[in-house]
C-alpha positions in Angstrom: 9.0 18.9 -7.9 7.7 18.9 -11.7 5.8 22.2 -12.7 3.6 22.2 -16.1 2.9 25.4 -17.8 0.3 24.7 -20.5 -1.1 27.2 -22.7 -2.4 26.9 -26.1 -1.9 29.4 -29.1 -5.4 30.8 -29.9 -4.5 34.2 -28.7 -0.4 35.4 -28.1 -1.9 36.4 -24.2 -2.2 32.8 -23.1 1.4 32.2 -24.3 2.8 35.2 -22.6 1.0 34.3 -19.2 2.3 30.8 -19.5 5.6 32.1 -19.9 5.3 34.2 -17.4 4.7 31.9 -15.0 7.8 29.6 -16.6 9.7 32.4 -15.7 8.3 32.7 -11.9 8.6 29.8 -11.2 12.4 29.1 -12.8 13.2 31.8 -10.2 11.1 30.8 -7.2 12.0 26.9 -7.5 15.6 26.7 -8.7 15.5 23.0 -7.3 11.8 21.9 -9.9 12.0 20.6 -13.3 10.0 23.1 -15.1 8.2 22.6 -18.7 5.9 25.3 -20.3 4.1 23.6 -23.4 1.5 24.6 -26.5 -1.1 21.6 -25.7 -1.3 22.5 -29.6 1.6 20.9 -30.2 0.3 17.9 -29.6 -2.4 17.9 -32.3 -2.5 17.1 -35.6 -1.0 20.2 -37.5 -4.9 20.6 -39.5 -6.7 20.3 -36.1 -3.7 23.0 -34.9 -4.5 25.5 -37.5 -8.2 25.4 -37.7 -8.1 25.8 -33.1 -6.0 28.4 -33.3 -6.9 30.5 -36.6 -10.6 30.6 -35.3 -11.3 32.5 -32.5 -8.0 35.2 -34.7 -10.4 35.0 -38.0 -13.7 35.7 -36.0 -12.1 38.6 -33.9 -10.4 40.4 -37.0 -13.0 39.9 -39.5 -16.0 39.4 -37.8 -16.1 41.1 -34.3 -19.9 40.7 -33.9 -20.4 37.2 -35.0 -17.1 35.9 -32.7 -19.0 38.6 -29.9 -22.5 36.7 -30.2 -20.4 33.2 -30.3 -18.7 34.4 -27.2 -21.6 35.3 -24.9 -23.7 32.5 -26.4 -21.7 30.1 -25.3 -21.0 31.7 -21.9 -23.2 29.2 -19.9 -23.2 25.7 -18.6 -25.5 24.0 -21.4 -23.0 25.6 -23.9 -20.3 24.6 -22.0 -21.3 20.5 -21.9 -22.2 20.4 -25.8 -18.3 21.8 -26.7 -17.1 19.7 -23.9 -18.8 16.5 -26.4 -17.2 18.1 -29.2 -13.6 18.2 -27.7 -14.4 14.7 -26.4 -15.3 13.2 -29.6 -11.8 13.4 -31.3 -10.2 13.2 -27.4 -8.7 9.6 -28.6 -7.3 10.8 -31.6 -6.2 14.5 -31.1 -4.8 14.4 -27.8 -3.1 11.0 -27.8 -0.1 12.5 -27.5 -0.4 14.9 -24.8 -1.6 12.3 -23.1 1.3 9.9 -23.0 3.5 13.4 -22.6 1.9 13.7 -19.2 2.7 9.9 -18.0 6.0 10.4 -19.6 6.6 13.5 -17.4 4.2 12.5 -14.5 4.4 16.2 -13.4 2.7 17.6 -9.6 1.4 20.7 -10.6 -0.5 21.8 -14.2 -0.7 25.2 -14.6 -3.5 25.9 -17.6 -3.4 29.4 -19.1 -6.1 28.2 -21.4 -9.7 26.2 -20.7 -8.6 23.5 -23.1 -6.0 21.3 -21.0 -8.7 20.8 -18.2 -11.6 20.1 -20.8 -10.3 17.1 -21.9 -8.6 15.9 -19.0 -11.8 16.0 -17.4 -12.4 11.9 -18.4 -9.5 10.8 -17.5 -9.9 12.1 -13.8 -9.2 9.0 -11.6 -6.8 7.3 -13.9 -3.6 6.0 -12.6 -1.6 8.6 -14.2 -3.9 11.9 -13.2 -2.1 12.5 -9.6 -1.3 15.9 -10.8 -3.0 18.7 -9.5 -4.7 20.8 -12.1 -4.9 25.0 -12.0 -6.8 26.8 -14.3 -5.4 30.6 -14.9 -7.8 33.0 -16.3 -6.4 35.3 -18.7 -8.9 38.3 -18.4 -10.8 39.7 -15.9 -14.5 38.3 -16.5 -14.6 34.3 -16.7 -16.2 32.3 -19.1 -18.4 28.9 -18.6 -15.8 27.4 -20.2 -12.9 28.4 -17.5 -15.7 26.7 -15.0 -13.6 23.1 -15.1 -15.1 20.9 -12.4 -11.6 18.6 -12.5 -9.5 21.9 -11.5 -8.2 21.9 -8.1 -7.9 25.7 -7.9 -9.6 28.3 -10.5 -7.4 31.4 -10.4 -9.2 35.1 -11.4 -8.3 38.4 -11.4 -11.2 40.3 -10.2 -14.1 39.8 -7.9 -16.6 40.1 -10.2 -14.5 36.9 -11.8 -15.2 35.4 -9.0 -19.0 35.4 -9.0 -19.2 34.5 -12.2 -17.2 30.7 -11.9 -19.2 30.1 -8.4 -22.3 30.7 -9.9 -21.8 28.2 -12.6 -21.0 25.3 -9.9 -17.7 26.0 -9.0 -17.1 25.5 -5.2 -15.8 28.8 -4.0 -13.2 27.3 -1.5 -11.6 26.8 -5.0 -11.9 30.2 -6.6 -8.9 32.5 -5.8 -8.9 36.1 -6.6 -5.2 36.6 -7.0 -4.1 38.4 -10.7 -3.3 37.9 -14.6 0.6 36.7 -14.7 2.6 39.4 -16.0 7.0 39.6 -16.6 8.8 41.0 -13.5 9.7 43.9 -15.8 6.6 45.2 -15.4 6.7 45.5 -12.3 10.2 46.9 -12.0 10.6 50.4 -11.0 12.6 52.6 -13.5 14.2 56.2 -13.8 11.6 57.9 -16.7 14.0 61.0 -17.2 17.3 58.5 -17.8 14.5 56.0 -20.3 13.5 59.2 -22.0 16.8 60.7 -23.0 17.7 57.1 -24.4 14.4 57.1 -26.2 15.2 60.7 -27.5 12.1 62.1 -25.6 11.2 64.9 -24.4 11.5 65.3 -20.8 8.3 67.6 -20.2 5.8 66.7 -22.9 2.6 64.5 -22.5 3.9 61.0 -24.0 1.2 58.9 -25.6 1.9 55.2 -26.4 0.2 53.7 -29.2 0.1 50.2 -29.8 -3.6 50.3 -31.2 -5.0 52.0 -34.0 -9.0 50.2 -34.0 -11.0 50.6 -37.1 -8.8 48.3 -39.8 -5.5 48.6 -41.6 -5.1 52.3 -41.8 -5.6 52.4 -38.1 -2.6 53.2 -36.8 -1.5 56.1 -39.2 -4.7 57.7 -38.3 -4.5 57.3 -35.0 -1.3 59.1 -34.4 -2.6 61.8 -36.4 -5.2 62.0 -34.8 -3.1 62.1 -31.5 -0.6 65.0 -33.5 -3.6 67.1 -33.1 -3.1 67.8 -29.7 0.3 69.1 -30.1 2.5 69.5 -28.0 2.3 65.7 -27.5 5.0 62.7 -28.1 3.8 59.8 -29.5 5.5 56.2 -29.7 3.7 54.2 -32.6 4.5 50.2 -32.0 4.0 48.9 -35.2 4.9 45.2 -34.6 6.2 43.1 -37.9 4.0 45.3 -39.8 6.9 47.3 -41.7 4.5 49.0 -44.3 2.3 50.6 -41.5 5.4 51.6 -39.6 6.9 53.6 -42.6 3.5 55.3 -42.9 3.6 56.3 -39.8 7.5 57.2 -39.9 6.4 59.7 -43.0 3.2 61.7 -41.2 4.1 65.4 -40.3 5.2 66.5 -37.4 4.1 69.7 -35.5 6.6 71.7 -33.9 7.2 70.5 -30.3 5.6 67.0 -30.6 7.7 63.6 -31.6 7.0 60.5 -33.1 9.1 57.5 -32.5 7.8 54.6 -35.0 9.0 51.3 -33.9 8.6 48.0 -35.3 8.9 44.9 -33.3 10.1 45.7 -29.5 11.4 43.6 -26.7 11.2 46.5 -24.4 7.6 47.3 -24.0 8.0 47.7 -20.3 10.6 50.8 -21.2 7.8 52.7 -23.2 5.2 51.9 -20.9 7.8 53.6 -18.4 7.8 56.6 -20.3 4.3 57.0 -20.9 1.4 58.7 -19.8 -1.4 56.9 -21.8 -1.7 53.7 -23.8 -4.1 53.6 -26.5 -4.1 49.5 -26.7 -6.5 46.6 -27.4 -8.1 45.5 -24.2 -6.4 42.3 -23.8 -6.2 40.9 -20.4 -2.2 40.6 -20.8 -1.4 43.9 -22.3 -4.2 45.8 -19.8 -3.0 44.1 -16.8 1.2 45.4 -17.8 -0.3 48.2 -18.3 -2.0 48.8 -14.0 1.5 47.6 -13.6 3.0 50.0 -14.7 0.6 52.8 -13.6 -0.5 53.6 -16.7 -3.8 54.6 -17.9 -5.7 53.4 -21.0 -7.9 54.4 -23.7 -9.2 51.3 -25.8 -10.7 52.4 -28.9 -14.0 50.1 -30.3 -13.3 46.9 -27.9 -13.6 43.4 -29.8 -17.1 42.1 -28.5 -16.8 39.2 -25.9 -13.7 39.2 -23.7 -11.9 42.6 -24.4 -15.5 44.5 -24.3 -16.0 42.6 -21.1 -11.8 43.5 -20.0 -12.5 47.2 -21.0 -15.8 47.6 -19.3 -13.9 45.9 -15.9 -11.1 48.8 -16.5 -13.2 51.8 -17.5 -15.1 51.3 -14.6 -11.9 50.9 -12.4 -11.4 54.5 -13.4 -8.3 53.3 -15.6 -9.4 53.5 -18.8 -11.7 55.2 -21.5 -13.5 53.4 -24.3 -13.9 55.0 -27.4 -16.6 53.7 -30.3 -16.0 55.8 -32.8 -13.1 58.2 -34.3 -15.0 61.1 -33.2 -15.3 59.8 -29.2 -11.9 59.0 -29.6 -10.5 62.0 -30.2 -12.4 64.0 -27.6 -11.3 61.6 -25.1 -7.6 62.1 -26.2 -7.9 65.9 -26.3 -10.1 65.8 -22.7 -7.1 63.3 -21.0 -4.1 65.7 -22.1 -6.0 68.9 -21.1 -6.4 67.9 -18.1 -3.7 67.2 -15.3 -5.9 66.4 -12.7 -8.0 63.3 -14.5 -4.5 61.6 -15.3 -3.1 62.2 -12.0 -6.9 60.3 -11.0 -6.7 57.5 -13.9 -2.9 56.9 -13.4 -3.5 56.2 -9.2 -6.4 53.9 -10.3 -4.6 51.9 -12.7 -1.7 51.5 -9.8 -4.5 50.6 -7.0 -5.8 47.6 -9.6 -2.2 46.6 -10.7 -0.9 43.2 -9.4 2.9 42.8 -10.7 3.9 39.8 -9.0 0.7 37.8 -9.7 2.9 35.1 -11.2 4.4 34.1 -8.0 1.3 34.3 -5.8 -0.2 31.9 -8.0 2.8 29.3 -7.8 3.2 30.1 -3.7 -0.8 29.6 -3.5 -0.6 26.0 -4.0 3.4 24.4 -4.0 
């Protein structure tokens, strides 16, 4: 047996769920030749870098504009004049991928991204398309463009995901309400007193993890400030390759009783997540979904209109998560979360009844 994992880099989440499945399936299926590839790859490096820099340009600096793109588009006329677009330089762009597939001639194509099934949807009937062809949404609403008429199944991660790709034509016998694929580690169970003492934290003090600061460069530093405020509280700042913001952060004051741990680049999420009692993250649908995994509750501060306004709506009303819009609402919510045992004990039960840690392998085990 020959499993595909195709994702394309607009957006790390569809690379991590394709791994994740790689990984799933390496472990389910030690007997199948299994391939995870960027369909990007494929293209020319111009048509690469203009794909994948779009939708990160629009969403960094110009939330609204990518927002109003997003839900514009979100229908099936929308849907039909990109599909045109993609079409038009089909012959050209994705020549390669193309003779890729023959070469591998694989049974299954698992899509982490719309794009795969978009322009395979001409070639459906040719002599080398006798692979069957899943589409894995990556948050939990569903665009028009994740409603591919050529995909065999649609895979979602929430009812209301559901709804949305039947009522734009997709035969529901095809729609499969299963889960976002996540690492096994996150859904590992894990001794918090024995990860704390190697994280030199505190065994009894509310832990906050931050991997979010919202509002622009000098996010981050402000946010854990803001967090210090409600000392005693521990606060692990994940700073990714961003050294200058993690040595701002390694330089705020401390109050007595509270920690900071500013990290750069981890490989160990999972650990921290572990240890935690609240993530202030971006609503992504990888991140979020580790994060019910885990059993750990979420305040996302002034969502990126479209998908992660749509993701953070699905969790706050899950009872998982807060939203925040402003500085001000975000620090009331952080002061009203760690003052108040019962509302985490709530939030932390309802991110553990939505969490689905071994989506990966229900997705492969649905159809192989």
């Amino acid at each position: 047996m020959r499993l595909l994992m195709i994702s394309a880099s607009a957006g790390h989440g569809h690379v991590r769920a394709a791994q994740a499945l790689e990984r799933a399936a390496t472990a389910a299926f030690p007997g199948a030749e299994v391939r995870n590839v960027d369909i990007l790859d494929y293209t020319a490096a111009l048509y690469r870098k203009a794909y994948a820099a779009s939708y990160l340009a629009l969403a960094d600096r110009a939330p609204e504009m990518w927002g109003y793109l997003y839900n514009h588009s979100d229908s099936k006329r929308a849907k039909k004049r990109q599909a045109r677009i993609i079409r038009a330089f089909d012959h050209i762009e994705f020549r390669k991928f193309r003779a890729f597939l023959r070469e591998f001639n694989p049974d299954h194509l698992f899509c982490t991204h719309f794009l795969p099934a978009q322009i395979l949807q001409p070639y459906t009937g040719k002599d080398w398309y006798t692979f069957k062809l899943h589409l894995v949404v990556t948050d939990f609403m569903a665009h028009a463009f994740w409603a591919q008429a050529n995909a065999d199944t649609i895979f979602v991660a929430s009812g209301e995901a559901v709804e949305e790709v039947a009522i734009k034509g997709i035969p529901r016998e095809k729609i499969r309400k299963v889960g976002i694929p996540i690492m096994p580690e996150f859904g590992a169970t894990y001794d918090r007193d024995e990860l704390r003492r190697r994280h030199g934290l505190l065994p009894s003090v509310p832990t906050v993890l931050a991997m979010s600061g919202g509002w622009g460069a000098a996010g981050m530093p402000n946010l854990v400030r803001g967090i210090l405020h409600h000392a005693p509280v521990q606060v692990i700042a994940v700073c990714g390759r961003n050294e200058k913001m993690r040595e701002n952060v390694a330089a705020l004051p401390v109050p007595a009783g509270s920690r900071v741990l500013a990290l750069g680049y981890v490989n160990y999420v999972h650990e921290l997540m572990a240890v935690s009692d609240l993530c202030v993250t971006k609503s992504g649908g990888l991140t979020t979904s580790e994060c019910l995994a885990m059993g750990v509750p979420m305040l996302v501060p002034n969502p990126i209109p479209g998908q992660e306004e749509r993701n953070a709506e699905y969790l706050t009303e899950s009872g998982a998560a807060m939203m925040a819009r402003s500085p001000g609402s975000l620090q009331y919510k952080l002061g009203k979360f760690l003052g108040d045992e019962a509302l985490r004990k709530r939030m932390q039960a309802a991110a553990r009844s939505k969490g689905v840690p071994n989506a990966a392998t229900s997705i492969l085990t649905a159809v192989t």
